[in-house]
C-alpha positions in Angstrom: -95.3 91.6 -29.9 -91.5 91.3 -30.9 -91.1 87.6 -33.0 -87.7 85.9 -31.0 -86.5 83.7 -33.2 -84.0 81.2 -32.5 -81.4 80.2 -35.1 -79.1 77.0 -34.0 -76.0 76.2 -36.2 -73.5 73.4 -36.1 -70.4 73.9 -37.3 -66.7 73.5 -37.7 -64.0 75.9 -37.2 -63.1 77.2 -41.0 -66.7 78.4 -41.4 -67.7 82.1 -41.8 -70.8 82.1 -43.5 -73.1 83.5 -40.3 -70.5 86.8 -40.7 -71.0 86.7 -44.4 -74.3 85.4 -44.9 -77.1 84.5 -41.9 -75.9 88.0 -39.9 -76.4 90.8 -42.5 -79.7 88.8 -43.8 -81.1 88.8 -39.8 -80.0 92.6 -39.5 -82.0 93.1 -42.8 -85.1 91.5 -41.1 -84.8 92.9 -38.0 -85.0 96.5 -39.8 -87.9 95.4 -41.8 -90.0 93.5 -39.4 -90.7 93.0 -35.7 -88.6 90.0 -35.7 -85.4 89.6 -33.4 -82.5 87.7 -33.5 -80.7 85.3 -31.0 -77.9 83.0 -32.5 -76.8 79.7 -31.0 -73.5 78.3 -32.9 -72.1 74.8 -31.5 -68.2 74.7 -32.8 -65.4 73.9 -31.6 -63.7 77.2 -33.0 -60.8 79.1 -31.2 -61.9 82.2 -28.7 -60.5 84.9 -30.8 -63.1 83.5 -33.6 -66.1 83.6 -31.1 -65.2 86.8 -30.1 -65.3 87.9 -33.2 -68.3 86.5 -34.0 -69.9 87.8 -30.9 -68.7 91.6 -31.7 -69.9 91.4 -35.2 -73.5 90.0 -33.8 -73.6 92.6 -30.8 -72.8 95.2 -33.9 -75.5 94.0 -36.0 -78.3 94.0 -32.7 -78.4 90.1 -32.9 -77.7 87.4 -29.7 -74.9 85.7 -30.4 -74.0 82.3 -27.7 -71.4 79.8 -28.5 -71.5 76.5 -27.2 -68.0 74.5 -27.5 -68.3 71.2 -28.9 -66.7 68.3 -27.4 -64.0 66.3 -29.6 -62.9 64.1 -26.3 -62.5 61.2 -25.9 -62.8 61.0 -29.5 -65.0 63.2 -31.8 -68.2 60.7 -32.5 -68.3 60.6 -29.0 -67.8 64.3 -28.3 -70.7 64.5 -30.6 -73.3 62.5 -28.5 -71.8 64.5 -25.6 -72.3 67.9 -26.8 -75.9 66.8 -28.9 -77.0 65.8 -25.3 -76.2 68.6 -23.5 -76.9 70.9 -26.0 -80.9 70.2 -26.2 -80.5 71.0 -21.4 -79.1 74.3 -22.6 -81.5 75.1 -25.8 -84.5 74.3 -23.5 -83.0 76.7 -20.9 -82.3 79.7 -23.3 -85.7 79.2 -24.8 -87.0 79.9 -21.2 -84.8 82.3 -20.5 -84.8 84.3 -23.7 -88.7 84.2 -24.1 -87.8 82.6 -27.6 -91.1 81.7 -29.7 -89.8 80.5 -32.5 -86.9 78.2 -33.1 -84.8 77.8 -36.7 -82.5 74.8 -36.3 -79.9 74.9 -39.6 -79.0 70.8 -41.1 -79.3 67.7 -39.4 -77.7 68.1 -36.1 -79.6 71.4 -35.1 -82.5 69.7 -36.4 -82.3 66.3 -34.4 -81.6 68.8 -31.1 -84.9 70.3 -31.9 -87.0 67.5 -32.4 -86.1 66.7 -28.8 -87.0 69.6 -27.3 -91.1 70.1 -26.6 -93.1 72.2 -28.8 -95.7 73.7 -26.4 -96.6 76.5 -28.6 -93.1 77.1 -30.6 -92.6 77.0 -34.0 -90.4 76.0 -36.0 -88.8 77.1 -39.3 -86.1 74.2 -40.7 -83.2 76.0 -42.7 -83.0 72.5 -44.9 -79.5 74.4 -46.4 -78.7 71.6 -49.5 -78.6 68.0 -48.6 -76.4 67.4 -46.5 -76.9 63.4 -45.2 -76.5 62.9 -49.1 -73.5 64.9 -49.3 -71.7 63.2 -47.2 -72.9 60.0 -49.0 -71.2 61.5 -52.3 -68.1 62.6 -50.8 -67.5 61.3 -46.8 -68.6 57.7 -47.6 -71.5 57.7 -45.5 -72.8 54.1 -45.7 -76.7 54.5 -46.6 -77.2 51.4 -44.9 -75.3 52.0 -41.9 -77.0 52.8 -38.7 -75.5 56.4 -38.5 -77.4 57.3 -41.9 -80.5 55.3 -40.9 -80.6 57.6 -37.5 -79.7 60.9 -39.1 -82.0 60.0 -42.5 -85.0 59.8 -39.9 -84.2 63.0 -37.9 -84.5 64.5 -41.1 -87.4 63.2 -42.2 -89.3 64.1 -38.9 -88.2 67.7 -38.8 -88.9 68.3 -42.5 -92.7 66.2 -41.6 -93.3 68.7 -38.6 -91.6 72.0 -39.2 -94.0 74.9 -39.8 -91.7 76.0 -42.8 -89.0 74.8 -44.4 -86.7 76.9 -46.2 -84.5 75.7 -49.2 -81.9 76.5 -51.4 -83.0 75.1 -54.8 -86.9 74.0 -56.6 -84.6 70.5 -57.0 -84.2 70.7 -53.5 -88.0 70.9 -53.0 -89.0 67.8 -55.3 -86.7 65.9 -53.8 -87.5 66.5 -49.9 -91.0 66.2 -51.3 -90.4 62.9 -53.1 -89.3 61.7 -49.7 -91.9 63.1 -47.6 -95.2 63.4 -49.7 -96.4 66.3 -51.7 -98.9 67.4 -48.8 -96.5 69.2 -47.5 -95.4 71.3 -50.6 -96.6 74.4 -49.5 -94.5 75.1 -46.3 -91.4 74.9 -48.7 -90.1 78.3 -49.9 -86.9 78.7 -51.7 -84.5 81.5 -50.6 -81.3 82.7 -52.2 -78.0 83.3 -51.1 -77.6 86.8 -51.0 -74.7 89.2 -51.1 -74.2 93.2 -50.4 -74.1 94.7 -53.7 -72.5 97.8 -51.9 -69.7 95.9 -50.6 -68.9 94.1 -53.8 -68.5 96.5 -55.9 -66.5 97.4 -59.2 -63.2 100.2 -58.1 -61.0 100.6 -60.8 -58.6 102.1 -58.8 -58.9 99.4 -56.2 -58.7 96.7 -59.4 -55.1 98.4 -60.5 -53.5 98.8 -57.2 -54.1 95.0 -56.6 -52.9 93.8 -59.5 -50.0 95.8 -59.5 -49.4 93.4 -55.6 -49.9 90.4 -57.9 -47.1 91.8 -60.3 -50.0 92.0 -63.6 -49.3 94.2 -66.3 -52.8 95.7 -67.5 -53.1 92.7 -70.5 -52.3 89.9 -68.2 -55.2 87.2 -67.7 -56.0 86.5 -63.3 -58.4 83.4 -62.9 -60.1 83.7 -59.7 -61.2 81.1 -57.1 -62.8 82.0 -54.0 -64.1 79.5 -51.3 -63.8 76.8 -49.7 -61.3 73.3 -50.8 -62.5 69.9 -50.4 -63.7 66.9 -52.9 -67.0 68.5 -53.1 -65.4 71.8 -54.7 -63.6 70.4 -58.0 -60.0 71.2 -57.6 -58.4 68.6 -60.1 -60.8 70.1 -62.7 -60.2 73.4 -61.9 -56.7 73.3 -62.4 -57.0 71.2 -65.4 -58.8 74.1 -67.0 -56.2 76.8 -65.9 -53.4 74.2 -67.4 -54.9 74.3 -70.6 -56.0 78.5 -70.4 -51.9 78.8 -69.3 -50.9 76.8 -72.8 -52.3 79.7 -74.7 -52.0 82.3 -72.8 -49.1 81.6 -71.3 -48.1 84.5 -69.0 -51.9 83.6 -67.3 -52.4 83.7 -63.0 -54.9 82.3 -60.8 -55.5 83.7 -58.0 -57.0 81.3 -55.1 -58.8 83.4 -52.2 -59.0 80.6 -49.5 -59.0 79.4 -45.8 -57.9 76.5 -46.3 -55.2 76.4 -48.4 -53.6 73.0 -46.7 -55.6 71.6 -49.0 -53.2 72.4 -52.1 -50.3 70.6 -50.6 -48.6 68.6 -53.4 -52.2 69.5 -55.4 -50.7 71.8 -57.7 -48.4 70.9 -60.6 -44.9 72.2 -61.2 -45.5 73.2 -64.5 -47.8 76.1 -63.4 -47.0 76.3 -59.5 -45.0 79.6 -60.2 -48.3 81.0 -62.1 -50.5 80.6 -58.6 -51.2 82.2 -56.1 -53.1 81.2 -52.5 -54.0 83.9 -50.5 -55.6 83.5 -47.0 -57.1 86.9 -45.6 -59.2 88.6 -44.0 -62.8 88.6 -45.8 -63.1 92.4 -45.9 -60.3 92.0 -48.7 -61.9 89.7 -51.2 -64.1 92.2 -53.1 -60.5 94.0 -53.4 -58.9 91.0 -54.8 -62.0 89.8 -57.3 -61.6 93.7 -58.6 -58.3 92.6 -60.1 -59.2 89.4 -61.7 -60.5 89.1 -65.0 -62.6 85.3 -65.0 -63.9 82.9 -62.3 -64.1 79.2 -61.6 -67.6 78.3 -60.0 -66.8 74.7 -60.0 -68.6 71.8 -57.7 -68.5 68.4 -58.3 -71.8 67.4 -59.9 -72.8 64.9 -57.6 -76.8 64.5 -56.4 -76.1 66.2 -53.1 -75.4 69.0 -55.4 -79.1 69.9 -57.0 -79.7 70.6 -53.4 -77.0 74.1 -53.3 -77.2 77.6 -54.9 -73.3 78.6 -54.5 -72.8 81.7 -53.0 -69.2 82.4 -54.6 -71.5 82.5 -58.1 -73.5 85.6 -56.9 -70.5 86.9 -55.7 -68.4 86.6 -58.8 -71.4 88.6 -61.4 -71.6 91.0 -58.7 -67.8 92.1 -59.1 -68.8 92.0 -63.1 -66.7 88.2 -64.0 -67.7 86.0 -66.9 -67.7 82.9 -65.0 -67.0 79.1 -65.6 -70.0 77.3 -63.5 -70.4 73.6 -63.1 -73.9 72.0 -65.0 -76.0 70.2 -62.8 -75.8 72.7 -59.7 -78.7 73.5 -58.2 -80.9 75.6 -60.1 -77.7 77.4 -62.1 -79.1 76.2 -65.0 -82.7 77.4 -65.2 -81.1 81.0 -64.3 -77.8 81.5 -66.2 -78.3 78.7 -69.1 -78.9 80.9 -72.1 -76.4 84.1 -70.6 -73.4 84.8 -72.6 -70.9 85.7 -69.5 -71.5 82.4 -68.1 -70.3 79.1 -69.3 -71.6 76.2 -68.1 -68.7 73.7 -67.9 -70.6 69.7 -68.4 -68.3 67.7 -66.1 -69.8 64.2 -68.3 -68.5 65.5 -71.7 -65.5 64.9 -73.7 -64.2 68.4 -75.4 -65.4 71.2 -72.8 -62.0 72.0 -72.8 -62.2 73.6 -76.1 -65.4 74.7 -75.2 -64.2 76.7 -72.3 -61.3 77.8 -74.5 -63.7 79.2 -77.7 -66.1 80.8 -75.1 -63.1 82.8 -73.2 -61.9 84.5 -76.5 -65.7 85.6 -76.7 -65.5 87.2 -72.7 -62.6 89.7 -73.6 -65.1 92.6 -74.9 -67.7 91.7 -72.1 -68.7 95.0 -70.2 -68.6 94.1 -66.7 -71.5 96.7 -65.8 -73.7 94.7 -67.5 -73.1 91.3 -66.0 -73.5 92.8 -62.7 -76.5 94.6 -63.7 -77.9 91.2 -64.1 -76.3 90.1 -60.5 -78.3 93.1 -58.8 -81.5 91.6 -60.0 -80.7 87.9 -58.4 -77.8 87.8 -55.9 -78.1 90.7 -53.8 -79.0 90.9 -50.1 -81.7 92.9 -50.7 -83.3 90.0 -52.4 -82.5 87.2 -49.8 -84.0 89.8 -46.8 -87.1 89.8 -49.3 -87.8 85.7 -49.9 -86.5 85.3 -46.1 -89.1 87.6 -45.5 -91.9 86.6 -47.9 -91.7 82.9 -46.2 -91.9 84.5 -42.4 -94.8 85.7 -43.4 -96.4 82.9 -44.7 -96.5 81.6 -40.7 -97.0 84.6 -39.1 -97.7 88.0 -39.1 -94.3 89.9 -38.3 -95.0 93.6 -39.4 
């Protein structure tokens, strides 16, 4: 008997992590098990990025629906609209779909769920970070306000009643669990944040015809950032960094791969604003692009909403073979990459990490790529992420 599982995402338009991320790990699964696919994203993204969406998905065997959010009268109100109709329409496709098994992704896919009846289905909570507590740390979400108090216990019921909850971090775990009692500790299974280790691969060829678009003679130092832009992210001190790698190295670049490059309006300083470069394309070019860089910025703020992420740019960059600078006190970065040499931890709380950074940079220049992504292929692949997705599946139930 085939496994229909129903993943429900809520997102905004910029995102493109079901393309990048959730699609190639369900297309793993579904070649591995007897478990199918059907996705259900509420956005309020343009048709041509549905239809994309729905192309890729058809491509890839999975159901792909889009269900517009509303942002009328006025976007909080939108919300209850489209919350309220959304869990008519979930209970419909459920019906309609046969769907045995639903996997709601955050709070608001969650809360949809907990309204819908369980008679027999269950339910796997993708608990991706923490995301009521981000918004705490950088939205100024009022703890004591009545929009946390109602989300906070949304949360707290699906984490109490899911069959499985899937996670992104063991700090993650201790603190859902510090919430919700240790009874439930073992439906909580950590899963990483995969990437194809066939797509991002090392081309020399590929890494000098891209730097010779950037201008770069062989020599030249390219910092990389790839991602997304927001408070969260650790722009002011990412460039901070980059000012003081351009006063030695003065002919230095950085390179920023982003969709939303707004952002960097009046962000960037005039002393190096002819040494940067923001680039917003397509993401079948960013393997191409991290190929001619040389170093990477892994930065996040390290607020607590942060213990609950793994950053996907950080699997990413040791794939393509980068000594990267990573922020301390992400998620479980430290456990993993503490003691490696093509990594350097940047402590956000300490005077001098400047110089650190800057001592630790001259050491990267002899650093054989190969072997730093070596390392990556044993941690960030795909292959790994279609294994722990499927090593918690079958904690619930059989699906071979």
């Amino acid at each position: 008997m085939k496994k229909k599982i129903l993943f429900i995402t809520w997102d905004g338009p910029q995102t493109n992590y079901l393309e990048s991320l959730f699609f190639p790990i369900f297309s793993g699964l579904q070649q591995k098990s007897n478990c199918r696919f059907h996705v259900v994203q509420f956005s309020w993204a343009e048709k041509e990025k549905q239809e994309q969406l729905a192309q890729l998905a058809k491509e890839k065997g999975i159901s792909y629906t889009h269900f517009r959010i509303s942002r009328k009268p006025h976007p909080m109100f939108g919300t209850l609209i489209t919350l309220v109709k959304g869990v008519g329409f979930l209970k419909r496709y459920i019906l309609q779909h046969g769907i045995n098994t639903l996997m709601p992704r955050s709070t608001l896919p969650a809360m949809m769920v907990n309204f819908i009846p369980s008679s027999g289905l269950k339910v796997i909570f993708d608990a991706d970070g923490l995301p009521l507590e981000e918004r705490i740390d950088f939205s100024g979400l009022n703890t004591k306000g009545c929009q946390y108090q109602f989300l906070k216990k949304q949360e707290t019921r699906m984490l109490r009643t899911a069959d499985l909850v899937l996670t992104r971090s063991d700090k993650a775990n201790r603190i859902h669990l510090r919430n919700i009692g240790e009874k439930f500790s073992s439906k909580f299974f950590k899963v990483s944040n995969g990437r194809d280790e066939f797509f991002f691969g090392l081309d020399s060829n590929t890494r000098e015809r891209f730097r010779k678009k950037l201008g770069l003679v062989p020599k030249q130092l390219l910092m990389v950032y790839c991602g997304s832009l927001g408070p969260q992210y650790g722009w002011e001190s990412m460039i901070n960094l980059f000012e003081a790698i351009a006063k030695i190295k003065p002919k230095s670049r950085f390179l920023i791969l982003t969709g939303e490059d707004a952002y960097l309006e009046n962000r960037i300083p005039k002393t190096i604003d002819q040494q940067v470069t923001i680039i917003k394309g397509p993401y079948e070019d960013i393997p191409a692009w991290l190929n001619a860089a040389d170093m990477a910025f892994a930065i996040r703020e390290p607020m607590f909403s942060m213990q609950g992420v793994a950053p996907i740019k950080l699997g990413e960059y040791l794939l393509m073979g980068l000594p990267t600078i990573a922020s301390k006190g992400i998620g479980d970065t430290e456990d993993l990459l503490g003691n490696k040499p093509f990594v350097h931890l940047f402590d956000h709380q300490k005077k001098g990490e400047v110089d650190k950074v800057l001592a630790w940079m001259e050491q990267q220049v002899f650093f054989d790529r190969l072997i730093i992504r070596q390392f990556a292929i044993k941690h960030f692949t795909l292959a790994r992420s279609v294994s722990d997705y499927k090593n918690a599946l079958e904690s619930l139930m059989p699906i071979v």
